[in-house]
N, C-alpha and C positions, 0 to 999 in steps of 0.2 A: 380807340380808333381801329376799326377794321381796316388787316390789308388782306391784298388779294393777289394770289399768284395763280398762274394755270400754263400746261402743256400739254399738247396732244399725246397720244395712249391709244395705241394701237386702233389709230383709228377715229378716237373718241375727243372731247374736252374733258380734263380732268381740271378742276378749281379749287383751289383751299383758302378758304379764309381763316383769317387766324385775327381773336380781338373781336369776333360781332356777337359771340355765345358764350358760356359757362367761364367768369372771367376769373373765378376765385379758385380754378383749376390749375394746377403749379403748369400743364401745358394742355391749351384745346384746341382740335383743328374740325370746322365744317365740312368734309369734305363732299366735294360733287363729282361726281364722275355721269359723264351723261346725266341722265335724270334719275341715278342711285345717290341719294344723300345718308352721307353717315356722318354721329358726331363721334370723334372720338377725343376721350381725356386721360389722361395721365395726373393723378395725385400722390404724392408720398406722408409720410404723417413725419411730425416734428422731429421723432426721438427714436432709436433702436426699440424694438419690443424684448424683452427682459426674457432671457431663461431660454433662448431659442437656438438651434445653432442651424439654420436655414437660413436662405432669404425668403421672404415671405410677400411675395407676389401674387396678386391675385388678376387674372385676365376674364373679362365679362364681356360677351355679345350681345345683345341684348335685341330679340327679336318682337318689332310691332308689327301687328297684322292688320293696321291701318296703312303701314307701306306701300301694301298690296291691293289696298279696297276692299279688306275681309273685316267681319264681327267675329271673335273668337266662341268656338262652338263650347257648349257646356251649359250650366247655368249661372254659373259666376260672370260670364262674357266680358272677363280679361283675362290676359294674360298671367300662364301659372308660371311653375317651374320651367326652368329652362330647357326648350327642346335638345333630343341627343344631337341633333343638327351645327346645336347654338353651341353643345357642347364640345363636338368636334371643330368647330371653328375659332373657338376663346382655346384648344390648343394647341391650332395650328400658331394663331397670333402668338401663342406663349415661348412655343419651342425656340425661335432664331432669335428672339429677344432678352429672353432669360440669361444668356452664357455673355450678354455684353455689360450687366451690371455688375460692379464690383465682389469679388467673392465675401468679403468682411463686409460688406452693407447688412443693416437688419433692419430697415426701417421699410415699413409697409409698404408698400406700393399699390396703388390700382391702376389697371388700363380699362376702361369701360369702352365699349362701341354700343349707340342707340344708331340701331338702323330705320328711317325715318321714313324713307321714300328708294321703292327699287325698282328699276328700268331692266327689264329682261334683257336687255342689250350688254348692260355694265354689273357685273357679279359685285354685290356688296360684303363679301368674303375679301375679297381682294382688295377691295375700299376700306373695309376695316384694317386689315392688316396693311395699309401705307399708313391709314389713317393712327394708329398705334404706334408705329416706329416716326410720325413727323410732331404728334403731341410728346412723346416723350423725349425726342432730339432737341424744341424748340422749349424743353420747361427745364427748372435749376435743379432736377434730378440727375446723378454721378449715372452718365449712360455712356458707353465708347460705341455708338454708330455713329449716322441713320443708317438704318436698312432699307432694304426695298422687297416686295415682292411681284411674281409674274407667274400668271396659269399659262399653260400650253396644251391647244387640242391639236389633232391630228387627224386630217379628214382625206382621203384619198390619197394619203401619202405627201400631203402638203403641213406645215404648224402652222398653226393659229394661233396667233399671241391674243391673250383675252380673250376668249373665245365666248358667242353669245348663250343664250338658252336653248335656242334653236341649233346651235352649233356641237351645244354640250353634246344633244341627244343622239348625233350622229360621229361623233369623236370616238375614236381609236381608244385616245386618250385624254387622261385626267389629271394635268402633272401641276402643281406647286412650286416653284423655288422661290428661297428666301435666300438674300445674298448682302453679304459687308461691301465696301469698297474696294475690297483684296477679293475674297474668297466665298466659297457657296457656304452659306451655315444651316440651310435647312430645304429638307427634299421629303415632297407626299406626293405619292402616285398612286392612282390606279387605271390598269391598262388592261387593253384587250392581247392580252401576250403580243406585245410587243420586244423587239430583240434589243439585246444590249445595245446593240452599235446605233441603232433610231434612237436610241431613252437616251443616252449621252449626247448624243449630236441637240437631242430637245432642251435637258440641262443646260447646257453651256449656251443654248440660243436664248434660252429665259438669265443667264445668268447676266448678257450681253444688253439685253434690254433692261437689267438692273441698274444697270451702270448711268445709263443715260435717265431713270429715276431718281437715284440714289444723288446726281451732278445737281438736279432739281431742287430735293429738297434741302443739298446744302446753302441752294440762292435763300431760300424761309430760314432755316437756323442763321444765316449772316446777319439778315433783317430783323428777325423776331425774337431768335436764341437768347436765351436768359444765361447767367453765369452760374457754371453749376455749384450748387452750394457745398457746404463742408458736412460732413457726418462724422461720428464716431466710430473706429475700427472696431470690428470684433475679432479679429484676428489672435491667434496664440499668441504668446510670446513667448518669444525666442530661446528666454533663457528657460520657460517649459521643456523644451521641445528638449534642449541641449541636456536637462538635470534627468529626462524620462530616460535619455538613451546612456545614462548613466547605469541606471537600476534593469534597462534592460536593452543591452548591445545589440547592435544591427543583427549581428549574427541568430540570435535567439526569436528576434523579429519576426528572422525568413522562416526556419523550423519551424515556427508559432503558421505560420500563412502558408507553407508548403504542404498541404494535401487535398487530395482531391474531394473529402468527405465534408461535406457542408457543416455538418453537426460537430464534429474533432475540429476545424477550423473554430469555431463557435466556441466550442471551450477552453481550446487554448487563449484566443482574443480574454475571455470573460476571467482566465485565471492572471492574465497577465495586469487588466484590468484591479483586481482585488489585490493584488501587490503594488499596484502603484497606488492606490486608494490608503494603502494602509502605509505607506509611505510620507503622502501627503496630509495623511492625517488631521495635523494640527497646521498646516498651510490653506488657512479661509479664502486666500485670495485666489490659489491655483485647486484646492480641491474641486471647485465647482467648474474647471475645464478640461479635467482629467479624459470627457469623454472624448471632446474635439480634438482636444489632443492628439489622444492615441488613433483617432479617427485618420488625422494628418501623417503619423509614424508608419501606420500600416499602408497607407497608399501612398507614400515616398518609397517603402520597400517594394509592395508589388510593381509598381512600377519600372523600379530599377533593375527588380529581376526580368520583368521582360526586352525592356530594351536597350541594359548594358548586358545583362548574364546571355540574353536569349533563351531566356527559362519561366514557363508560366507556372501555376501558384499548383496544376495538378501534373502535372510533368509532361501534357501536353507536347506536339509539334506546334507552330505556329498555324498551320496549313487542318489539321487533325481534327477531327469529329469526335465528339464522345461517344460511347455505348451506345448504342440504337436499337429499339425492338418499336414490334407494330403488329397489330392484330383488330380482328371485327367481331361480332357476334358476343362483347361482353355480356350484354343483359338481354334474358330472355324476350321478351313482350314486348319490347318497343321495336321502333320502326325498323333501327340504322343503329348500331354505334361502331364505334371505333376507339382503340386508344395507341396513342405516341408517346414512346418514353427517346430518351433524349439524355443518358445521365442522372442527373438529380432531377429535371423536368418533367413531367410526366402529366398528359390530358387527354382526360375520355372524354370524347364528344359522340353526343348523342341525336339522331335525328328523329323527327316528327313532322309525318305527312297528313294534310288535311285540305278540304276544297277551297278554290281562290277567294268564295267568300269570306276567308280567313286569314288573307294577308290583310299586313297591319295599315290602318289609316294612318295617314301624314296631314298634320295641320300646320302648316309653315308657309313660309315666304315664295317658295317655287310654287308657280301655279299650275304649273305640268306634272309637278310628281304629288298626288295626293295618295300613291299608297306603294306599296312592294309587298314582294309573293315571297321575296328571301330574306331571312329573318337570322343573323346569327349573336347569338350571346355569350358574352366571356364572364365566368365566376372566380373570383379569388379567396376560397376561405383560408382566416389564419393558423388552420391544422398545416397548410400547404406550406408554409416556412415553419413550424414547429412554433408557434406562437399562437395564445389564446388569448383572443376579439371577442366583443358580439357581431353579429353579422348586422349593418344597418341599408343592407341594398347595396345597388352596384356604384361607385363612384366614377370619378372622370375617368382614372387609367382603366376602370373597369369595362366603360361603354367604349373608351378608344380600342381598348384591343381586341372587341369585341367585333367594332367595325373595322380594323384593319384586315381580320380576317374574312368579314364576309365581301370586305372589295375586295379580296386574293380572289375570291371563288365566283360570285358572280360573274365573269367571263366564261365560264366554263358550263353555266348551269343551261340546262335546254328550254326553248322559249313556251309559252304558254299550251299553243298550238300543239307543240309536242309532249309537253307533259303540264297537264293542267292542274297544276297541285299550287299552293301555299306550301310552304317550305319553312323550318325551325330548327335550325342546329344549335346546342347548346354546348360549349365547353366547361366541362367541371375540372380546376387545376386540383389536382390529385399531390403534384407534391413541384415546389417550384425552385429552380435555382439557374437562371436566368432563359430569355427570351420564351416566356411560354405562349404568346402571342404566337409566335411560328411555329410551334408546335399544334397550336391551334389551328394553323392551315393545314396543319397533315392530316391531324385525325378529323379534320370536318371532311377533306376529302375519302378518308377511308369509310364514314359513317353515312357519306350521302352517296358511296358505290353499293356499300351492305343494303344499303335503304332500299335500290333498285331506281334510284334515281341517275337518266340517263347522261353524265355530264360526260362533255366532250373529251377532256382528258384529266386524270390526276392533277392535281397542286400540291407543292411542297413548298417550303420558307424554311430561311436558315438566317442567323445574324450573323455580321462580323462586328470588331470592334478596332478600338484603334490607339495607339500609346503616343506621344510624341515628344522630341525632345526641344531642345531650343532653336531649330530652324528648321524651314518648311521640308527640306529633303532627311531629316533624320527622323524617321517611325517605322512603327511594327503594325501591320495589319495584322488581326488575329481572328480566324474562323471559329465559328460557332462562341461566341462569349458566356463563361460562368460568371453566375451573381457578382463576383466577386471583384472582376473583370470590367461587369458594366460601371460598377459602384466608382473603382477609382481610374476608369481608363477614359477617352475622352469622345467616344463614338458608339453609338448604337445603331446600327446600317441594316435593316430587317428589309429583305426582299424575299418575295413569292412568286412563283410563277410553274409553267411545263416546260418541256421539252422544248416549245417551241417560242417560248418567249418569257416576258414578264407581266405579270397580273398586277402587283402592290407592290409600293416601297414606303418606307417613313424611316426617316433619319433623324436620329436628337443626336446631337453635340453638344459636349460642354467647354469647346474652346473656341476661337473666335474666327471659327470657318475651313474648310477642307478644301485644298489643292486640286487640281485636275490630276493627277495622277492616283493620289489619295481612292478618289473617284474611280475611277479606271481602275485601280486594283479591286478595290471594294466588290461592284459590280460584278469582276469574272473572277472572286473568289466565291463568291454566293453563287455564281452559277453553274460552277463545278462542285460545290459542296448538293447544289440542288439537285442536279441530273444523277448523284451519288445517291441520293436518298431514295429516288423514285424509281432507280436500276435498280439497288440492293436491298433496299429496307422495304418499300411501299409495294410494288407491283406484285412481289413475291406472295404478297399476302393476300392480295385482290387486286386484279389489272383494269380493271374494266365494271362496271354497271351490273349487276346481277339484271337479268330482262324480265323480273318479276317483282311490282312490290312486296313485301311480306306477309307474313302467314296473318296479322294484328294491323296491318294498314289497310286506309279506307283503299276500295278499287273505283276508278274512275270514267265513265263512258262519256264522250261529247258528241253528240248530234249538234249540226245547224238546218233550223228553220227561214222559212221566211219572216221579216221583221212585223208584217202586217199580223202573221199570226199565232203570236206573243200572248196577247187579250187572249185568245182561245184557250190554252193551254192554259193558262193562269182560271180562268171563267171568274163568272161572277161571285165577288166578295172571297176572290182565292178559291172558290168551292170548288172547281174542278182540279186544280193541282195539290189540294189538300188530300183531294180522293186519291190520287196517287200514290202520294205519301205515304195515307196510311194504309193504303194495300199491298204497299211495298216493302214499308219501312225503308227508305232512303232518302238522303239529302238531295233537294235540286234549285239549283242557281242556275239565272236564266242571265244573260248581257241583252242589254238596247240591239246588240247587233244579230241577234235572233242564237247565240251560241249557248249552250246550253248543256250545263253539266250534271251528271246524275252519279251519284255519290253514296256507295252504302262498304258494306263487309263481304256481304255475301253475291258474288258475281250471277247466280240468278235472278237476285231480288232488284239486280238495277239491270239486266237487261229486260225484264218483265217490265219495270217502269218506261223503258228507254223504247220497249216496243205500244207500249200504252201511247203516249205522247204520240209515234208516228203515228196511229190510227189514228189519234184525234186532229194533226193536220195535212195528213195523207189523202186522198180519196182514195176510197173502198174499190178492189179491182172484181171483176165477175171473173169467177171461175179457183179464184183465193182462198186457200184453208186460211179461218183464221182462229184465235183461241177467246173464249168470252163466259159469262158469266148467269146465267138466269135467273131474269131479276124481276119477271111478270107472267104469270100464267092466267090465259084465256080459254075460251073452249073451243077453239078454235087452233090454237099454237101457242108456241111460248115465245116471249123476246128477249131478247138473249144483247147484256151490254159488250160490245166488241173494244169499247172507248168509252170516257166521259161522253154523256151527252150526244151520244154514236149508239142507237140500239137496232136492231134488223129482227126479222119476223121467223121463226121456220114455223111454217104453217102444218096443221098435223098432219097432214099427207106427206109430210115433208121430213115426219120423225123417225121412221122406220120403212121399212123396207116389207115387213109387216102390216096389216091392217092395224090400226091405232086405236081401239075406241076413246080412250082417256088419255089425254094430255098426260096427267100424272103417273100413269104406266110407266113411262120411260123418261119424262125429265122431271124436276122440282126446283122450285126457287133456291138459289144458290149454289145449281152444279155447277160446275165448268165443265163445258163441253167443247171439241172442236166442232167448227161448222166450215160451208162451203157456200160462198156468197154464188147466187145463180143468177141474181139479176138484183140492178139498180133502176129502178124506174123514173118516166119524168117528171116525178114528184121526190126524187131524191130518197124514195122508201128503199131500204134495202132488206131484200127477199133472202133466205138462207137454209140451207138443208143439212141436214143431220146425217141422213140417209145415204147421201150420195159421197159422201168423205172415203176417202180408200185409205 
């Protein structure tokens, strides 16, 4: 039997039914929000999955382009792999959801969202993600919500809760909260530097309208809620835990975990590891948990040493940055780079300039954005932790933190108008040992300054992290987080921004939500670690935009035509702007709107192009040197092409200054000469002298 709940949403009807779809789902909700329809389901499998010491969740969005009224382009015309879009949003759903299921759960989980039908009005992102925390609240999965989420834009200094398509484009900002019934557990932003004191005031206003979701879908779990079933622990036990710290005392723990070198960490862990191995030896039952074990030992000691000792694992302050350097000009021949080290962190990022017809196409759900001109990419190879992978492409954390840093920067980047380029910053993690995502916002800022790309101001990004104890008022915030730190601490709080505000934030927690104070610290610990980086580390090295692309990037000229005369320039079957081409050798991309970009190496070769083009839809002025070509000899004069399809006469009285007997005296097919237009007649001939040029 289908029922059906609904309440308004900023604005909007929002509808769930629950019981008319996917019945053999442990929980599924249809949801409507305006005329965005998402199904979303929640399944677990019967039995723990063997050998694992995760939980094993997997979150899918699932993007049709029948939604929208489109046929998918390609030849297959359906749907491939998952857009980075679809990817970024299975992990936004994931991040606030995750930290509420049981730690000792091993049993699968799936969250799918099929988005079916989408209303520009109502973001089916947001639809998914209620749709995912009221399927798994209302099915017999061990889950401790509901949650709720809420986007916030920002338009003249007013928020927008939900904000439409039309609203997105013209928003400040881009902000996500996900929120428990106590506290915020999950925060994605990107902003047009905006300042602490607006991003928090936005936070806690999405947190506020959680609350009044969140009262919602407890009325569907009352009515529909199944009783959550029983699983199997995976949990150590105890008398593990108690017989390890036999063979190896707290004390040798912290010495084993006290240094700041990633690799002397590693093998202390690894030899402490091979003594308890050889320990348990002939113990079948606890050998095979040796690792989780000691997985649990070490992040009960880190732990304890930050927030009973007040002592982190590399002798750090709490407040304390690690080592910092920064530099540009690594690699000869390309555009831009730059690298940021950080510690054990360390990424060169590199840039690469090319014309707009080279920003990437977008085939998705938004029907406004089918492309972008800024392209940033994040690589993780496993030399960069001292471990050997094969490389199979970039994964999900690879395209998130890939796009976390290009929303840092994109506020900063200059608009078409002012620099008419495609854009491609690449980060190669060089060597990683926590947050190299915001170190990725340093050096793509340092490599798109060297590039000569003119952004408004620097970006920098720095993480904190977060320890807690058993009540809301006892924790440690701690600036800049190592590997080690994120692994067993309970916060990763990554903010980007300038001077003058904040660009990006993404928050994963793994407890079950952050304080407003929490928050509040968090915030203006990053923005004092930020404004630190960009005074001492960044500027120092390059402040500002070189006002040159480089020596190896394309140079770019734009003229605007009129739109009528588009077909000109282009001529019949491309033949006139082929001519171009190839007497220039440059690239040229033309817009509907008559704009028109001309594209080579050598800054001769495109303004020769750039002045070919005006002659061909210019009129020819009397009394105008122009430069052209001789491309017909008569006995009478030569004609000489000034333009495609543009030729004018100098008649041989008109070749010298001299008596002429022979045309070929003084010109021949294929000089270039200057000439001097003397007259346009009213047959549009145009007359031209040789003679008369000074």
């Amino acid at each position: 039997m289908t029922k059906q709940f609904r309440m308004e949403l900023a604005g909007r009807p929002l509808l769930v039914e629950v019981g008319r779809v996917a019945a053999q789902a442990n929980g599924a909700a249809l949801m409507h929000y305006g005329e965005t329809v998402v199904l979303s389901t929640a399944t677990a499998s019967d039995k723990p999955r063997e050998g694992i010491d995760f939980f094993p969740l997997s979150v899918e969005y699932e993007e049709k382009l029948y939604a929208v009224g489109k046929i998918p382009g390609g030849f297959n015309k359906r749907e491939g792999k998952a857009s980075e879009h679809a990817i970024l949003t299975s992990r936004v759903i994931d991040r606030p959801m995750r930290p509420l299921f049981p730690k000792d759960y091993r049993n699968d989980v799936t969250l799918n969202n099929l988005v079916m039908s989408v209303d520009p009005e109502c973001a089916p992102e947001i639809t998914a993600m209620l749709g995912s925390a009221i399927a798994t609240a209302i099915s017999d999965i061990p889950f401790d919500g509901p949650t709720a989420a809420t986007q916030v834009g920002l338009i003249d200094g007013e928020f927008i809760i939900n904000p439409t398509t039309e609203q997105r484009q013209v928003s400040d900002l881009a902000l996500t909260v996900a929120s428990t019934k106590e506290k915020v557990i999950m925060i994605e932003a990107g902003a047009n530097e905006v300042p602490e004191d607006v991003m928090l005031q936005a936070i806690f206003k999405a947190h506020e309208v959680n609350q009044e979701v969140i009262a919602f879908i407890e009325t569907i779990v009352a009515e529909c809620g199944k009783e959550k079933h029983e699983y199997v622990s995976c949990s150590v036990p105890e008398e593990l835990l108690e017989a390890i710290k036999e063979i190896i005392p707290p004390a040798e723990m912290e010495e084993a975990v006290f240094t700041d070198e990633k690799q002397q960490r590693d093998e202390n862990m690894s030899q402490i590891r091979e003594k308890l191995e050889e320990a348990f030896a002939e113990n079948e039952e606890w050998l095979p948990l040796i690792a989780e074990a000691l997985y649990q030992y070490q992040k009960k000691t880190v732990r304890k040493m930050i927030l009973k000792d007040k002592k982190r694992p590399d002798g750090r302050d709490m407040n304390q940055i690690r080592k910092l350097h920064a530099e540009v000009d690594i690699l000869p021949r390309v555009h831009g780079s730059g690298m940021f080290s950080r510690g054990q962190t360390q990424i060169l990022n590199v840039c690469t300039l090319a014309p707009l017809s080279e920003a990437q196409r977008l085939d998705g759900l938004d029907v406004n954005e089918t492309s972008k001109r800024y392209m940033h990419h994040y690589n993780f190879p496993s030399y960069s932790v001292g471990e050997t992978k094969p490389s199979r492409g970039p994964g999900r954390r690879e395209i998130g933190h890939g796009a976390l840093a290009e929303k840092a920067l994109v506020p900063v980047l200059p608009s078409e108008e002012e620099f008419p380029y495609a854009i491609r910053t690449v980060s190669e993690t060089m060597e990683s040992n926590g947050s190299t995502s915001q170190a990725s916002v340093c050096a793509s800022s340092l490599s798109l300054m060297a590039a000569g790309v003119p952004i408004k101001s620097a970006v920098a990004g720095i993480s904190c992290g977060l320890v807690t104890g058993d009540t809301d008022d006892d924790y440690i915030v701690l600036t800049d987080i190592q590997g080690l730190e994120d692994f067993f601490g309970d916060m990763d709080f990554k903010v980007a921004g300038t001077h003058k505000g904040i660009t990006a934030i993404q928050m994963d927690i793994k407890i079950h939500g952050l304080t407003k104070p929490i928050i509040e610290e968090a915030i203006a610990r990053t923005r004092e670690a930020r404004i630190y980086i960009l005074d001492e580390v960044m500027n120092p090295v390059i402040s500002e935009a070189r006002k040159q692309v480089g020596q190896y990037a394309p140079k770019i000229s734009q003229i605007t035509i009129e739109p009528d005369k588009i077909s000109e320039v282009i001529g019949q079957r491309g033949k006139t702007i082929n001519t171009i081409i190839e007497a220039t050798g440059v690239k040229i991309d033309i817009e509907d709107d008559g704009r028109i970009s001309v594209c080579g190496v050598e800054q001769e070769n495109i303004d020769k192009a750039v002045n070919m083009i005006r002659m061909i839809v210019e009129p020819v002025e009397e009394g105008k040197v122009y430069e052209g070509k001789v491309v017909r000899i008569m006995q009478f004069g030569a004609f000489v092409e000034l333009a495609p399809n543009k030729d004018g006469l100098i008649h041989i009285s008109k070749l010298s200054k001299d008596r002429v007997e022979k045309v070929e005296d003084v010109v021949n097919i294929g000089d270039d000469v200057r000439v001097k237009v003397i007259e346009v007649d009213k047959m549009g001939r145009i007359n031209l002298s040789l003679k008369d040029v000074d």
